[in-house]
C-alpha positions as CSV (number, residue, x, y, z in Angstrom):
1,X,-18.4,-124.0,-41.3
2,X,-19.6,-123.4,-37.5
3,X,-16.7,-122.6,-36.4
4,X,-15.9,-120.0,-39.0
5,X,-19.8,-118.9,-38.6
6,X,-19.6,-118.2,-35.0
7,X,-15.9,-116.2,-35.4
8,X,-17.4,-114.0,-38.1
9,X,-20.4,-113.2,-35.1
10,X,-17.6,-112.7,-32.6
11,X,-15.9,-110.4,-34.6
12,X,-18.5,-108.3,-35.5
13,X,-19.8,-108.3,-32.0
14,X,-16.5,-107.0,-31.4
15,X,-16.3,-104.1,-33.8
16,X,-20.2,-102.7,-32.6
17,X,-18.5,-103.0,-29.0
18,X,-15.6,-101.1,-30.0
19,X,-17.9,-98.7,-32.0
20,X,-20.2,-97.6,-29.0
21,X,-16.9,-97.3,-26.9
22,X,-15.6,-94.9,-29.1
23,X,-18.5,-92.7,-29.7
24,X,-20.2,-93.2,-26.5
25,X,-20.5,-89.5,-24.5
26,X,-18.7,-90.8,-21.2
27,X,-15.9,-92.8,-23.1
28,X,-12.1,-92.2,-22.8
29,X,-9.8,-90.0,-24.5
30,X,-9.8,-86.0,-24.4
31,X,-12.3,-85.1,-27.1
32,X,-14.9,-84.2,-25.0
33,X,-16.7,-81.0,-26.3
34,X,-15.7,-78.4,-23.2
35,X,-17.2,-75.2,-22.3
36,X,-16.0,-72.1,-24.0
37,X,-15.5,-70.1,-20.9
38,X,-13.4,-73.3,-19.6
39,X,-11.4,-73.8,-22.8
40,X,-10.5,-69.5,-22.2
41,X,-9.0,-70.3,-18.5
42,X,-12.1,-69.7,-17.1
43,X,-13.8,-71.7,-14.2
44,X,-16.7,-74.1,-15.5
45,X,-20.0,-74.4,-14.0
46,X,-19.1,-77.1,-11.7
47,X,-15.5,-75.6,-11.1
48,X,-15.7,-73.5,-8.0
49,X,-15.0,-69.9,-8.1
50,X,-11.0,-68.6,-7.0
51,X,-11.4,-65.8,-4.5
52,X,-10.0,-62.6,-6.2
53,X,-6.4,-62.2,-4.5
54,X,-6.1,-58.7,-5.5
55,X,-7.9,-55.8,-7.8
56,X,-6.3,-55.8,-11.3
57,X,-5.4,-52.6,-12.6
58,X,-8.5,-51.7,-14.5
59,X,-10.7,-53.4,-11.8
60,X,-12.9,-50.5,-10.7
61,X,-13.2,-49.2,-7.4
62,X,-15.3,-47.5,-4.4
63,X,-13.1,-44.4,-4.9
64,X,-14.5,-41.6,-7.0
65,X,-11.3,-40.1,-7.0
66,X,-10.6,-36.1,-6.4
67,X,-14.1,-34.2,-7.7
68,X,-13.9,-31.4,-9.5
69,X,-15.8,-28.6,-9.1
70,X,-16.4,-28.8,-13.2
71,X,-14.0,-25.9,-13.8
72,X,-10.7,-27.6,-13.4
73,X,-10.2,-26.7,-9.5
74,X,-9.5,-29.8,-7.3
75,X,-9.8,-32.3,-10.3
76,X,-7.1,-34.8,-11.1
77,X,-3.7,-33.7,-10.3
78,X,-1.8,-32.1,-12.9
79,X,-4.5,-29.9,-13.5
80,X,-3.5,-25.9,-13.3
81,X,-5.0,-24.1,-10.9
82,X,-6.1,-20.5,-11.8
83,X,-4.4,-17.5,-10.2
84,X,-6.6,-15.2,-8.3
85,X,-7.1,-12.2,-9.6
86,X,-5.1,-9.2,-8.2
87,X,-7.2,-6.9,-6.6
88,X,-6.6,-3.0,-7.9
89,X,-5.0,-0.4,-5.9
90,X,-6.2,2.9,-5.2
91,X,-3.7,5.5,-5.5
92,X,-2.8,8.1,-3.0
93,X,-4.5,11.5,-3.5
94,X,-2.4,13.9,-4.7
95,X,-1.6,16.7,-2.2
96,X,-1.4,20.5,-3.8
97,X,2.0,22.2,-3.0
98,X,1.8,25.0,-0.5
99,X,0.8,28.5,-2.1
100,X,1.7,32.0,-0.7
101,X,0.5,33.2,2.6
102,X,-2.0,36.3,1.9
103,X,-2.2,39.0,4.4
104,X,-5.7,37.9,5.2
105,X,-3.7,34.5,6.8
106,X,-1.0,36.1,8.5
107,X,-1.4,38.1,12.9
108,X,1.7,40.2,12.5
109,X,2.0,42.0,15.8
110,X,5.1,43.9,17.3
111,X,6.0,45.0,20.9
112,X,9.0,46.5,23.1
113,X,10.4,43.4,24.6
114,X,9.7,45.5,27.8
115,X,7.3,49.0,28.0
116,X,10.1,51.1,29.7
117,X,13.8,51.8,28.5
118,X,15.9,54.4,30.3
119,X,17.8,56.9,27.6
120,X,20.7,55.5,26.5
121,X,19.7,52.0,26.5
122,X,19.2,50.0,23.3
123,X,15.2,48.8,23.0
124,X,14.9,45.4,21.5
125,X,11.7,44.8,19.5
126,X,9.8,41.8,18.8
127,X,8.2,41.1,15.2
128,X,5.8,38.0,15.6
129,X,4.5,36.5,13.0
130,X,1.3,33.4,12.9
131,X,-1.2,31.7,10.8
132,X,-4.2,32.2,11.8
133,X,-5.3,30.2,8.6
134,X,-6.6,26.2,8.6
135,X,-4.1,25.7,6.0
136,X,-0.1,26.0,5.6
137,X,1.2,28.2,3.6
138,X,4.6,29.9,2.6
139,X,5.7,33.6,3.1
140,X,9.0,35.8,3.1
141,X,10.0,36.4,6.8
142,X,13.7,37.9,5.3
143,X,14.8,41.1,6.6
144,X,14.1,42.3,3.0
145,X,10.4,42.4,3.6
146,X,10.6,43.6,7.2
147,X,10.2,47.0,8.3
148,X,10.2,48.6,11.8
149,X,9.5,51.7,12.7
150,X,9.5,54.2,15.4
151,X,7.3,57.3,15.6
152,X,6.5,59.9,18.2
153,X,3.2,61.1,17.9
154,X,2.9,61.7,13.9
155,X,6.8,61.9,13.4
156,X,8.7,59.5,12.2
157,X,12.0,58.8,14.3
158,X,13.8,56.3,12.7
159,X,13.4,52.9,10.7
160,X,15.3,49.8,10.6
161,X,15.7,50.1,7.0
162,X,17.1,53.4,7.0
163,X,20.6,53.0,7.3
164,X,20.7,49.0,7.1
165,X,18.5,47.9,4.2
166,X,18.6,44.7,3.4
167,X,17.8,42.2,0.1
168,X,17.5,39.0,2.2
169,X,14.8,36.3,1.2
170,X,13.8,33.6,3.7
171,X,10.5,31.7,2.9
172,X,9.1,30.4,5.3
173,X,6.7,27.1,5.5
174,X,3.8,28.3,8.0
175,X,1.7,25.8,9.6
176,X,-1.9,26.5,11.0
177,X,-1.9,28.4,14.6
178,X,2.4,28.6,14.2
179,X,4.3,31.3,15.3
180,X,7.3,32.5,13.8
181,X,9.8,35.2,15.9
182,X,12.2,37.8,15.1
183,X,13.6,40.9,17.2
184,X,15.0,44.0,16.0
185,X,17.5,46.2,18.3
186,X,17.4,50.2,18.3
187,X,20.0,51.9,18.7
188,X,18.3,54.8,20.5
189,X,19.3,57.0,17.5
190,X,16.9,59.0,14.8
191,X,17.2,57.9,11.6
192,X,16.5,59.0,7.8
193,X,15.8,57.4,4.2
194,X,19.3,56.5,3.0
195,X,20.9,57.4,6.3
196,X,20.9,60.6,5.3
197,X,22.2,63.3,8.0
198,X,23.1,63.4,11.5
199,X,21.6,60.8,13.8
200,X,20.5,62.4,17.3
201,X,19.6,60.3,20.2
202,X,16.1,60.6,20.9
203,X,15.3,61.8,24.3
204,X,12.8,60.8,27.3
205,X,8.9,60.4,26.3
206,X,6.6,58.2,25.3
207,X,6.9,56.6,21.9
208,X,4.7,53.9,19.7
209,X,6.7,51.2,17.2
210,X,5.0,49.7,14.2
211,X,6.1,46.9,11.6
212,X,5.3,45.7,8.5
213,X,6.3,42.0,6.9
214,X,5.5,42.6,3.2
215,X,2.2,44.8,3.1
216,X,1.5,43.4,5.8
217,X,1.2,45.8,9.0
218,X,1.0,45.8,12.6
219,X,-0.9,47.9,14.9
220,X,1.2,50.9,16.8
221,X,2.2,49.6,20.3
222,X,3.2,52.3,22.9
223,X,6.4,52.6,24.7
224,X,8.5,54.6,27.0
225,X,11.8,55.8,27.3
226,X,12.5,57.8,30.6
């Protein structure tokens, strides 16, 4: 009976033993309660702390990036950039064509290409025409509209249109303080509307020569023939 008392002690001595083994905080096995960060993959308190190796991909940085100016210039890339707005033309004035020359714009002036011809010789004259205008202008220089004329005093001698008319246009562009020239050669002969009659050569004295280009008309100009 004391043997059997004292195993029946033992083995409960040996069951409280095992008991506190099995429930006591710093026992074996892995049931330990662990901290939830640790459990995640996460260092624990006591655990020290990995140096970072590298910055993830949504790990923030000290780079702002490109700054926009809020109205989608310089932003992030991909973003249009605006066109700048053409800047308008102003179109060339428009120049007026020429018009006609008036007589008011024209110096028509006429004049023995020299002062003395002997009889028999064949005076050449001159017809100059200029604009004496600020602007150009256009006139008809053709032989149609000029006329010259030889008189001696009040008589008239003979014209350049008398036996030779002509119908010949040739406007002319006239530029300020421009000079156009023509010359006309005399046969020494007086002369008649139509040509009508027998020409005579006009003998030695002193004779004046006068033109016209249009209505417009020279002063008499004085010449000799001796």
């Amino acid at each position: 009976m004391y043997w059997r008392r004292r195993a029946v002690a033992l083995a409960v001595v040996i069951v409280v033993l095992l008991l506190a083994w099995a429930v006591w905080p710093g026992g074996g096995g892995d049931d330990r309660p662990r901290d939830t960060a640790a459990a995640a993959g996460s260092p624990g308190p006591t655990d020290p702390v990995a140096a970072p190796t590298g910055l993830s991909a949504t790990a923030p940085t000290d780079d702002p990036g490109p700054v926009g100016d809020g109205n989608g210039v310089g932003g992030a890339a991909g973003t249009p950039t605006p066109s700048p707005t053409p800047v308008p033309t102003t179109p060339a004035p428009t120049v007026a064509p020429p018009t006609t020359c008036p007589d008011s714009a024209l110096q028509v002036t006429v004049g023995p290409r020299v002062t003395t011809y002997e009889v028999g010789q064949e005076p050449i004259f001159d017809l100059r025409v200029r604009n004496v205008s600020a602007v150009s202008c256009i006139r008809d220089l053709g032989a149609g509209q000029q006329e010259v004329v030889v008189n001696r005093g009040t008589q008239r001698l003979w014209s350049s249109n008398d036996c030779y008319p002509s119908t010949e246009k040739s406007p002319q562009l006239l530029r300020p303080g421009v000079q156009e020239t023509s010359s006309v050669t005399w046969s020494g002969l007086g002369s008649r509307p139509d040509c009508a009659g027998k020409r005579v050569r006009v003998g030695a004295g002193t004779y004046t020569v006068v033109a016209r280009v249009g209505t417009a008309v020279t002063r008499r100009t004085p010449f000799t023939l001796r």
